[in-house]
N, C-alpha and C positions, 0 to 999 in steps of 0.2 A: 694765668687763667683770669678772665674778667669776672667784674663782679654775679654777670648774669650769669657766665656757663658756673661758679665756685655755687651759685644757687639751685640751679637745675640740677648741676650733681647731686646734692645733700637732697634735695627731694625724690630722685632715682630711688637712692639706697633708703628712702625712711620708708618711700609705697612698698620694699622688696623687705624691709624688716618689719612693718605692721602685718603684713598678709602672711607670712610665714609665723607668726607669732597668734597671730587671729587662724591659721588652718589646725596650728598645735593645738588651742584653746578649743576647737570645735570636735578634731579628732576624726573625722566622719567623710568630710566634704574638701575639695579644694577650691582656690579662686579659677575661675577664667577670664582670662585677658583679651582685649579688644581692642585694637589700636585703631585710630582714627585720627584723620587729617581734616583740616579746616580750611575750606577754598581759599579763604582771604589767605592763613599763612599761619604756618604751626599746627598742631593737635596735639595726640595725647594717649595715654595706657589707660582705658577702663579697666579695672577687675572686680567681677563681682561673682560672690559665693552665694547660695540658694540650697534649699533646701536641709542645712545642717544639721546634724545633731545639738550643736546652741544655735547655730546663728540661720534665722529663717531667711534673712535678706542683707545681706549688707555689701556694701560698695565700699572702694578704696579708690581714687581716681588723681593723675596725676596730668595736667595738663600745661603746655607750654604753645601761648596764641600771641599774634604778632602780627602787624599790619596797619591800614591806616586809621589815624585817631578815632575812635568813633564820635558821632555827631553827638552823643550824649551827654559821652567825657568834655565836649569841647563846651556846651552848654554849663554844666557845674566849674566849668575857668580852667582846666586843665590846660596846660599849655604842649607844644608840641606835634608834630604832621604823624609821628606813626609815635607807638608802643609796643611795650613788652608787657605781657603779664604773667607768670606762671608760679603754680601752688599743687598742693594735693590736697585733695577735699575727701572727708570719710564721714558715711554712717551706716549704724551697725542694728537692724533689728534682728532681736531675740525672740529663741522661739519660748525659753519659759518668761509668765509673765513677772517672775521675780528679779531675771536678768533687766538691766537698764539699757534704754536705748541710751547710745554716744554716739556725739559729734565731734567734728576736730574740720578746722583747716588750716591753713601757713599758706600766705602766699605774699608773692613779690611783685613790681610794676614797675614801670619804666616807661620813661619817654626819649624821644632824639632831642630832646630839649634840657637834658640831664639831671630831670626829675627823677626822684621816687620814693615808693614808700611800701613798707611792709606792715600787714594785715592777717586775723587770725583771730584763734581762739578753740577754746573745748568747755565745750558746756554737756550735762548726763540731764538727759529723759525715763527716770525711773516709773511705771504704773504704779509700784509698790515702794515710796521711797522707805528705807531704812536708815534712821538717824546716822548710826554708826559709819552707813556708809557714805550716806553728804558728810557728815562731816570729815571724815576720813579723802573724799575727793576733794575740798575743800581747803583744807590742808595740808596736802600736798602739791596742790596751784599756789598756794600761800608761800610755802617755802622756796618755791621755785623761781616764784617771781621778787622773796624778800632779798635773794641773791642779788637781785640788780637794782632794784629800789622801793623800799618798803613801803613807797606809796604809791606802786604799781597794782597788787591785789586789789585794796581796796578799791582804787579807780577803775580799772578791769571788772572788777565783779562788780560794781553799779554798771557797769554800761553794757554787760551782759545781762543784766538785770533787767535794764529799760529796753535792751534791741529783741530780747527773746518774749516782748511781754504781747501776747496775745489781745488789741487792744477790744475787739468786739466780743469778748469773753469774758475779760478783765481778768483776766489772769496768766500769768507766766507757764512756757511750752513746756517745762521741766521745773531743774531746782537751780538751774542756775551753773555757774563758772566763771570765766573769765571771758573778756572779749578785747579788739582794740582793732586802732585801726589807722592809717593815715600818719604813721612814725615813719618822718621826714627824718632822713639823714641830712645834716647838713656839711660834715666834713667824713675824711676817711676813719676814725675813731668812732663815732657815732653810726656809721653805718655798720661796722665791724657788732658793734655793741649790738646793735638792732635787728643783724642774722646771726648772733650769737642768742638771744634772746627766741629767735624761732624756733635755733635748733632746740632748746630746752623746753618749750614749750612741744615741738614735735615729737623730743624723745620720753615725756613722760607717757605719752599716750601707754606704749605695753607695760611698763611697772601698775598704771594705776589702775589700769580696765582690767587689766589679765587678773589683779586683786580682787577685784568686787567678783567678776564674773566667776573665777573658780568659788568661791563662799557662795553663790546664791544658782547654781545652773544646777545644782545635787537638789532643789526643793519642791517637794509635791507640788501638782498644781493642778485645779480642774475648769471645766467650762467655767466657770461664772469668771474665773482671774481671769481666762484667755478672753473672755466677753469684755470685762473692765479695760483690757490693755488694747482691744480693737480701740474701744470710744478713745483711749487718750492718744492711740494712733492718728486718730481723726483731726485731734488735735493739731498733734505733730504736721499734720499734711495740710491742714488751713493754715497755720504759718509759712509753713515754705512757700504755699502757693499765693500768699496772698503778701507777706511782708519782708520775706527773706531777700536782699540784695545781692545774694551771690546767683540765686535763680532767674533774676530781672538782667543781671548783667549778661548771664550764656544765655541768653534768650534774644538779648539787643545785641551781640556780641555775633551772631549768627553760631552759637557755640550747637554741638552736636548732641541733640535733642536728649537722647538714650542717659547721656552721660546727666547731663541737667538734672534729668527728674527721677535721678538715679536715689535720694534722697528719699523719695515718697517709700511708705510703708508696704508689702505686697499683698495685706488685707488690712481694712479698717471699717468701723461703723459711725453710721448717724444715727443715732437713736433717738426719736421725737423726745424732746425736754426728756431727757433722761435725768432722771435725779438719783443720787446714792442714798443709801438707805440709811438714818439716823443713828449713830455710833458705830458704823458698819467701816474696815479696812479701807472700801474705799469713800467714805466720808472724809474719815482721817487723812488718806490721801491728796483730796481737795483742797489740803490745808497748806500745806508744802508748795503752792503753786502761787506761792505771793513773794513779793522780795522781803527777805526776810535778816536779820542781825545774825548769825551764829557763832557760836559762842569758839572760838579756834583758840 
């Protein structure tokens, strides 16, 4: 098996064990799948659940696109006439607003010039962050990544730190995670290491969400939360639309629209200068949106 199809495989089986594990957590709804091809070459499985008992909106997408270089990649020095890139990209809105939004994605690249490089990352969008549980997310990215090199987290979580940081806001889309990007293999060991390090990163996604979410999806909630978690959805969606390089890329990439913007929230508000009310949950929550030392 090449290195590309031993990739696409491990991404098959992780979109078919998030989504079975994300329809157990919701109980109510299933995903629906969407396949779709891309003229230039390759496509991909949409699946996305709606309406759930937790989960109001969330995608799960695995795509596999290929063809000639694009003019953009060739611009940033990329070398090589055609590519490979394939990944599975997730995000999960809740419908209480104590549940956190998460993201995740793992993806892989290639050129005929026998480049590549693997990319990724899981960062949580909480409206109502809870200590216990950044830290607790936090934590277990830390362990995960101290397995392969202890100066992995820390460098992850700053550069998650500075890519998710909303700069016409000044402040950060959530509480942060880890991120990375651009890990060049340069022999067959290091490349082994380096989708060894995906898959760990891909398999913590249901240990860790499926944790938070069963503790906080049991908690009252009324209009004024579901109001608070519109505005930070708002958030969430000026990011992607505005800074997000996964959203720029299927967009220059001629990628299929549906799936792109499959990220955005399926309601959210602008509220003229909205401001939080002085010692008020979501004050406190406003606080959690800077990069911040935490104590692991």
């Amino acid at each position: 098996m090449s290195k590309l199809s031993a990739v696409i495989d491990y991404l098959h089986h992780l979109q078919d064990r998030i989504c079975h594990q994300l329809e157990s957590l919701d109980g109510s709804h299933k995903f629906e799948e969407d396949s779709w091809v891309r003229p230039e070459g390759g496509g991909g499985r949409s699946r996305v659940i709606r309406h759930g008992a937790v989960f109001e909106k969330g995608g799960v997408n695995f795509s596999h696109v290929h063809g000639p270089m694009p003019e953009h990649l060739r611009r940033e020095g990329h070398q090589g006439n055609t590519f490979d890139a394939t990944g599975v990209s997730l995000v999960i809105h809740p419908q209480n607003p104590f549940v956190p939004i998460i993201h995740m994605n793992v993806r892989y690249f290639e050129t005929d010039a026998g480049l590549s490089w693997f990319g990724g990352g899981i960062d949580l969008t909480p409206a109502y962050p809870f200590e216990e549980d950044v830290l607790f997310f936090h934590r277990e990215l830390k362990q995960i990544a101290d397995d392969f090199d202890p100066q992995w987290y820390p460098t992850y979580k700053k550069w998650c730190d500075d890519y998710f940081y909303i700069k016409h806001r000044h402040e950060m889309r959530g509480v942060g995670g880890i991120f990375y990007d651009y890990l060049k293999p340069h022999d067959e060991a290091s490349h082994q290491r380096y989708f060894s390090w995906m898959q760990a990163v891909g398999n913590a996604f249901n240990p860790i969400y499926s944790t938070i979410v069963n503790k906080r999806k049991v908690l009252p909630w009324t209009e004024k939360e579901k109001f608070w978690q519109k505005i930070r959805r708002g958030r969430y969606a000026e990011f992607n639309l505005v800074y997000d390089r996964g959203t720029k890329f299927g967009l220059e990439t001629n990628g299929r629209i549906e799936s792109i913007l499959m990220s955005l929230p399926p309601e959210a508000n602008w509220e003229y200068n909205h401001q939080p009310e002085a010692g008020s949950a979501e004050a406190q929550a406003l606080s959690w949106y800077q990069p911040q030392s935490l104590n692991l």
